[in-house]
N, C-alpha and C positions, 0 to 999 in steps of 0.2 A: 504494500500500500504506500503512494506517495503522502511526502509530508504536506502538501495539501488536504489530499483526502482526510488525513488522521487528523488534520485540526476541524473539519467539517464534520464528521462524526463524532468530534467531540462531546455531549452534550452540554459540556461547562462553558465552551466556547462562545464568546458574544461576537455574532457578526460584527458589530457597530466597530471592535476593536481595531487600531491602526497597527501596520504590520509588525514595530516593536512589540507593541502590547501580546501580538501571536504570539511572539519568540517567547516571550515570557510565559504564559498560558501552555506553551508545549513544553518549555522548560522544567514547568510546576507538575505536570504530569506524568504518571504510567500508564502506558497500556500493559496489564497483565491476562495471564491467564489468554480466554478466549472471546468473555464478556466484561470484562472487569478494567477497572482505572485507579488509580490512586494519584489526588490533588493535592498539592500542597493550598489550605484556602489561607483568609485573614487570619483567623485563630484556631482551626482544625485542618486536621485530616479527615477529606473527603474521600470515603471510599466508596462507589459505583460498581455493584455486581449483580449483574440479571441470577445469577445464582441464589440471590437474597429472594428472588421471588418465589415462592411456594404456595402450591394449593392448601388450603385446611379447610376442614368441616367445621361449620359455628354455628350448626346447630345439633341436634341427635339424628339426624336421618341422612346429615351430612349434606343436602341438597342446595345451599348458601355459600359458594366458595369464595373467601377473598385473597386477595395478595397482599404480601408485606410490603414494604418499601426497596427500592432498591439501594438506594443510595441510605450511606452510615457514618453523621459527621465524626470522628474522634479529637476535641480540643487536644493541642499539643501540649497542655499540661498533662493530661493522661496518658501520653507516649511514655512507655517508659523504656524501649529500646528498641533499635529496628538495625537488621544485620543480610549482609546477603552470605545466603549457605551455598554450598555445592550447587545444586538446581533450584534455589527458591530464592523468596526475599521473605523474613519473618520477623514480623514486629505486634511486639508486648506490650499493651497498655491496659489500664486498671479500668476495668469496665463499671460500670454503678449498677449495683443489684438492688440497692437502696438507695431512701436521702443521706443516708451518713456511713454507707457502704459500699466499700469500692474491691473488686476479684480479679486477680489478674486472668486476661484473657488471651488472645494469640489471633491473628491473620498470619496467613499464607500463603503467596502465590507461585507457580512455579514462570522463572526467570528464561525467557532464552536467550541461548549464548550469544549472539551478535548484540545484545543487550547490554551486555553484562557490566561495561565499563559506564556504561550512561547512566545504569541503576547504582552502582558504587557513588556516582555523585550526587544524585538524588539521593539516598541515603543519609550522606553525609548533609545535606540540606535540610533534610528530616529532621535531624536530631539537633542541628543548629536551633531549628526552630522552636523546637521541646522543650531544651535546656537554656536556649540562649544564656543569660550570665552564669546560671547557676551550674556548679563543679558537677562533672561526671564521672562516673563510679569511684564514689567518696568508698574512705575507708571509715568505717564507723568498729568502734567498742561498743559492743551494745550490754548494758547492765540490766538482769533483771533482778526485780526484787521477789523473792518466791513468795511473798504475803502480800503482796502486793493488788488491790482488787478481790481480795479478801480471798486471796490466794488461787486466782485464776489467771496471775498474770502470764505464765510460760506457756498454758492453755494459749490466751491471745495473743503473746507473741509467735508462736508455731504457726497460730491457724489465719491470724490477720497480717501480721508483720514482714516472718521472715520471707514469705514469696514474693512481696513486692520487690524488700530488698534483693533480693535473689536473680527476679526479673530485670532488674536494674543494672544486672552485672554491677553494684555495690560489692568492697570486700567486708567480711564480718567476723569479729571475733566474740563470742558472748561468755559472758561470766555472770556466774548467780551469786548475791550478796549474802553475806552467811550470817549476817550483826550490824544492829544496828552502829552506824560509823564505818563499818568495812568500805564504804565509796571511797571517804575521805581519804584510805591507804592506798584502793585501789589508785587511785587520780594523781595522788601524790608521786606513786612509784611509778608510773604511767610514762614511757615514752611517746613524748607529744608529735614528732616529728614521724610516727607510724602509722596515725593516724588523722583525720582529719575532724571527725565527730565522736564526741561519747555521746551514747542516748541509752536513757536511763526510760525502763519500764517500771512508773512507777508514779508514785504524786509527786507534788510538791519536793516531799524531804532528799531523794537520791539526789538531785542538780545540787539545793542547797548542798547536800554532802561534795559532790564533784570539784563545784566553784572552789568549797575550803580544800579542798583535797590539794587543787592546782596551787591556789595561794600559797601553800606550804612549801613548795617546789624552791631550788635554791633561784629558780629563772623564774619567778611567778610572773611577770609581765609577760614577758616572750609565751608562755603556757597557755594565760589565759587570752592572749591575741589569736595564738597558732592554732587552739583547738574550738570547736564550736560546739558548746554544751546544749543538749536538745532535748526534751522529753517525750515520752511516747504515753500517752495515759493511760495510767492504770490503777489509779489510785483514786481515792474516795475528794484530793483536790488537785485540779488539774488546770492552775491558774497559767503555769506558762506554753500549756497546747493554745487555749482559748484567745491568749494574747497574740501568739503569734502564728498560728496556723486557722486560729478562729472555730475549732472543731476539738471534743476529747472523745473522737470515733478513733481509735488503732488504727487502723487503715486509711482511714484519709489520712493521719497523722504520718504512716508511714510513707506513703505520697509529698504531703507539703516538705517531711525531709529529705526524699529524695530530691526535689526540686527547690528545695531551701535554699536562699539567698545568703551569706555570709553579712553579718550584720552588728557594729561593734554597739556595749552595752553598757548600761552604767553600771557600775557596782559599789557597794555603801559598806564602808569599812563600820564593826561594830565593835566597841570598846566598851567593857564591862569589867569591873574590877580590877586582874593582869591580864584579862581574855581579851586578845581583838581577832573577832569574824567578819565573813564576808556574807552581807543579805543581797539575793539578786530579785529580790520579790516584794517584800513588806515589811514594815513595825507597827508592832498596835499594840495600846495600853487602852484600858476602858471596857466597852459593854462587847465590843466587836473580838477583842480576846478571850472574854469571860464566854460570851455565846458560843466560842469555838473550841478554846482549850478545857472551859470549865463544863462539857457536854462531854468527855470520851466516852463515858461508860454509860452513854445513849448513841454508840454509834449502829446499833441495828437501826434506829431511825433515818438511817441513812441523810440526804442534806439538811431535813425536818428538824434535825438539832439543831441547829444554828437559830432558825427561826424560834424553835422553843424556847430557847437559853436567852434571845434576844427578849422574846414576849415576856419573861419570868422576871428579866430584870428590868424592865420597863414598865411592869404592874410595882418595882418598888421605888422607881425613880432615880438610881443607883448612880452617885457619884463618885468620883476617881481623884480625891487633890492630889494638886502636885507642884511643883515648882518647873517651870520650863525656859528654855534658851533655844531662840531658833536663829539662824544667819538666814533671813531672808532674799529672796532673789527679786522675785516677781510678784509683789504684794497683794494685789487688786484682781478681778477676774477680767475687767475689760484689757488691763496690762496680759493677762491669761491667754485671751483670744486673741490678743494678735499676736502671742508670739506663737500661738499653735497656728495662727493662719503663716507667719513666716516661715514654720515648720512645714508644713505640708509644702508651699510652695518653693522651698529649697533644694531639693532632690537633684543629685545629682543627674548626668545624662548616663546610658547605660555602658557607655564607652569609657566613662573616665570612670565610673563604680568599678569596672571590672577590670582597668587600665590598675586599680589600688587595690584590689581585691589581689590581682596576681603580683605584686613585685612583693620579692622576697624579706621577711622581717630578719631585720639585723640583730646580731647577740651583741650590743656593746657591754663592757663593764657594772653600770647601772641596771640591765636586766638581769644580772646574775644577784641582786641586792634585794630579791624577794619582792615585798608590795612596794607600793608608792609610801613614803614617807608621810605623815600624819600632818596636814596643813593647819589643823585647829587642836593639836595635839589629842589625848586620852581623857577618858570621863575623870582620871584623877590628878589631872592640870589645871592650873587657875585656867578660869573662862577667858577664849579670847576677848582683849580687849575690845571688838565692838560688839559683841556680844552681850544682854541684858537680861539675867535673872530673875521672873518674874512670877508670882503667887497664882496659880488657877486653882481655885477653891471649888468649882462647881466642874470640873469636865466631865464630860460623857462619853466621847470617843477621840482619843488619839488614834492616828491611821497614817504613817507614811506607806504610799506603795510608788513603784519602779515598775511596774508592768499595769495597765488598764482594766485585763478582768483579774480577781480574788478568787471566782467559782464560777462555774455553769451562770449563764445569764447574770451576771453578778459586775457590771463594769464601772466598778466604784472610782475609778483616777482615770477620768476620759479625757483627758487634759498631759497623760503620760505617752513620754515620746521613749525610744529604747534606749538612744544617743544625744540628750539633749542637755545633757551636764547636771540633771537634777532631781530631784526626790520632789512628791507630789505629798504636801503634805494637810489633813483633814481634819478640821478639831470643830467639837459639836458641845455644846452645854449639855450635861445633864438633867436640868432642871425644866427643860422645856416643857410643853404640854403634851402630856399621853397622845392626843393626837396626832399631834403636827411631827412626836418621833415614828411615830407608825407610816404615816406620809412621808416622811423621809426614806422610811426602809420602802418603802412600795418604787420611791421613783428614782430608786437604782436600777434595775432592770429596764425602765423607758428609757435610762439617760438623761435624765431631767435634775441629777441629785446635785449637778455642778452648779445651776440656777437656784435651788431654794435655796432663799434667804437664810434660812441660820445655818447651812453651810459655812464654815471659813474654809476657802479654799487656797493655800499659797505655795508657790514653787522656791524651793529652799537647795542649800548645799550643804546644810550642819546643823545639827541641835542634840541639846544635853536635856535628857528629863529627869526629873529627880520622884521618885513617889512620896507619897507623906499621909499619913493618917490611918495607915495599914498595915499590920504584921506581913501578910503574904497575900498574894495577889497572881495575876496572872499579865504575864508579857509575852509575846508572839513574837518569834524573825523567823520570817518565811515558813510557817504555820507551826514554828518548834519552839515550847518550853522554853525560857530563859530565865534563872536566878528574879525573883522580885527586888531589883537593885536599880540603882540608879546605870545610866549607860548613855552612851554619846555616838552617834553618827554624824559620818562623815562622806561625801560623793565624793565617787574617780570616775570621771569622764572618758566614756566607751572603755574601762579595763578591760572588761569580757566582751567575747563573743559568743553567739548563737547566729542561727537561720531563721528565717522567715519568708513569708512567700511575695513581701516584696522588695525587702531591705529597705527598708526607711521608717515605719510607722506599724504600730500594731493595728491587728485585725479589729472591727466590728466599730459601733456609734461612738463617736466624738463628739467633744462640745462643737454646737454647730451656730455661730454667728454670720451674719447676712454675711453672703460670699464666700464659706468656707462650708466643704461637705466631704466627705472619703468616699 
């Protein structure tokens, strides 16, 4: 067949087009098989096979025959490898069996030989287009926790996880966590330069263990630049899938990693007595710790505790004093919004993301010196001097977070960016009125909780709290237990990294001022 003919039988083909435009259109194109085509489109693979059509019976006597469709777009995020064999071309993408399930699946055509060299570059077209910035066949560590999901996580990692990565031609080493803290050794001991991802099957707590793991490293910068810490959900909180993949399905999670963009992250040094750790998630002192940590032994209620623990102490009106120090950034919320509208609109272009993504991190001297050096020093240094000590008698919720959602529908810091040099931080009177705290908890999930009024919402780089008025109490970092003591954070601007599916901003609703949307 001439190459006229083939662009005429095309069906994708638009007359109207001018003769470059053809070159392009048959460039985008296969003909396989004997009925079949494969298009590269705008944002899928268009696959066209009169083979997709079939008779079926739709009703009992079978007398009503219809046909399927022929044509099968596949978005190229869902590519997840495409290779020419001996006699085929065969390409794996994660088909959707659900809304929040995705199974690897497989096409096949067979190839003919005088083909062969025009299909190797289509090919490689293919998968340009799939992956564009993001790395292919990442080597990931993968961690599971065996209690994890209430001990079905190696179940979900087998039956959701490991075929994607598999399909992906990803490399994998997995290791199951034997105690709690075992990440922290694993991560520590970890050569970072073997790998490119840890992902931890697991909640919340594994990453937190990983993050401190690397910070222990005699190279902790270089560590926590080189590797991109990931979570794959499995756990009862699954704050950093929801931020930044927007989903705690396994399998799409397994997906957005594959296709995760390299994305530097803030991390908030925590200083507590002689203890300094690393949170990549939250702090919270008040109702919002007590409803979470002071609920374990209602965890059959599965997320219902929270809600419980919150309603129990909101029928007693429960305040928290304390004395607080914050180094403010960004005080005001309209100050708020334009720096998230400067955020969204500062994005690099995908040339120079990935121009800095690939040049090599250098080991000078100073990376071998562990973290970053303490800018406002430790919770047991005089306060920096701009710095201002002041009595809160009535609080009700302290809440610094670094990532956007906390849980499932839950996008308490819509206002947090990954890489934006700061801590997002929440404080709410206790004394308010029974209703107007019930109204608050309600319009976290619209997104509306950055607008009510007794919100304080402010973007900060340091603050010291001190408690007062309580024997023991409950403190949160990154949903874990900490001494009822006073403690001090501090931001490091992008330390770590992780992936996401766009590198820039997390997933799901933002504060949304005239002009600004995601």
């Amino acid at each position: 067949m001439s190459t006229g003919d083939a662009t005429i039988s095309n069906p994708f083909a638009d007359p109207s087009l001018r003769d470059d435009e053809h070159h392009f259109v048959q460039e985008s194109t296969l003909s396989v098989g004997r009925n079949a085509s494969l298009t590269l489109g705008t944002d899928s693979l268009i696959v066209l096979d009169e083979g997709f059509t079939r008779k079926e019976a739709t009703n009992c006597c079978g007398l009503i025959p219809s046909k399927t469709k022929t044509t099968k777009a596949i978005p190229f995020f869902n590519i997840l490898w495409a290779e020419l064999s001996e006699l085929d071309i065969i390409i794996h993408y994660a088909h959707p069996v659900s809304k929040d399930v995705v199974r690897v699946a497989v096409i096949e055509y067979l190839v003919e030989k005088p083909e062969r060299t025009r299909v190797t570059t289509w090919v490689s077209k293919l998968l340009d287009r799939a992956y564009g910035e993001s790395q292919r066949n990442k080597r990931i560590k993968v961690l599971i926790n065996p209690y994890g999901g209430k001990g079905t996580a190696q179940k979900w990692y087998s039956r959701d996880i490991e075929p994607i990565f598999t399909a992906a031609r990803c490399e994998v080493d997995v290791e199951r966590t034997q105690f709690q803290g075992h990440a922290v050794e694993i991560a520590e001991k970890l050569d970072t330069d073997a790998y490119d991802v840890i992902a931890s099957c697991s909640g919340d707590g594994l990453p937190h263990e990983v993050f401190n793991g690397l910070g222990k490293k005699r190279d902790a910068r270089r560590a926590l630049s080189n590797i991109a810490v990931v979570q794959l959900p499995c756990g009862s909180g699954n704050a950093m899938s929801w931020s930044l993949n927007g989903t705690d399905s396994n399998s799409m999670a397994a997906l957005c990693i594959v296709k995760g963009i390299r994305t530097p992250l803030d991390l908030v040094s925590i200083t507590q007595g002689e203890r300094r750790t690393l949170s990549f998630l939250s702090q919270s002192l008040g109702i919002v710790a007590e409803s979470d940590l002071g609920t374990e032994n209602l965890r059959w209620l599965g997320s219902a505790r929270f809600t419980y623990g919150f309603l129990v102490r909101l029928l007693k009106k429960t305040i928290y004093p304390c004395d607080l120090a914050v180094k403010v950034e960004i005080g005001t919320k309209a100050e708020i919004k334009q720096h998230c509208r400067s955020q969204y609109h500062s994005r690099l272009s995908m040339e120079d993301r990935r121009r800095i993504s690939e040049q090599p991190i250098p080991l000078t001297p100073s990376d071998c010196e562990g973290l970053p050096a303490l800018k406002y020093g430790t919770v047991a240094d005089d306060l920096p001097i701009d710095w201002n000590l002041v009595p809160y008698d009535n609080l009700g919720n302290f809440y610094a977070g670094n990532m956007k959602y906390v849980a499932a529908d839950t996008p308490f810091f819509t206002a947090a960016f990954p890489n934006d040099g700061y801590l997002d931080l929440v404080t709410v009177d206790g004394d308010i009125r029974r209703s107007t705290a019930v109204n608050l908890m309600l319009s976290v999930e619209s997104g509306k909780f950055f607008d009510m009024p007794e919100v304080l919402y402010r973007k900060i780089t340091g603050y010291r709290i001190i408690p007062r008025g309580q024997k023991d109490g409950y403190i949160s970092i990154d949903g874990e237990r900490v001494p009822f003591a006073p403690f001090q954070a501090e931001v490091h601007h992008g330390l770590g990294t992780v992936l996401s599916k766009n590198g820039h901003v997390y997933e799901g609703v933002g504060v949304s001022p005239s002009g600004l949307g995601e």
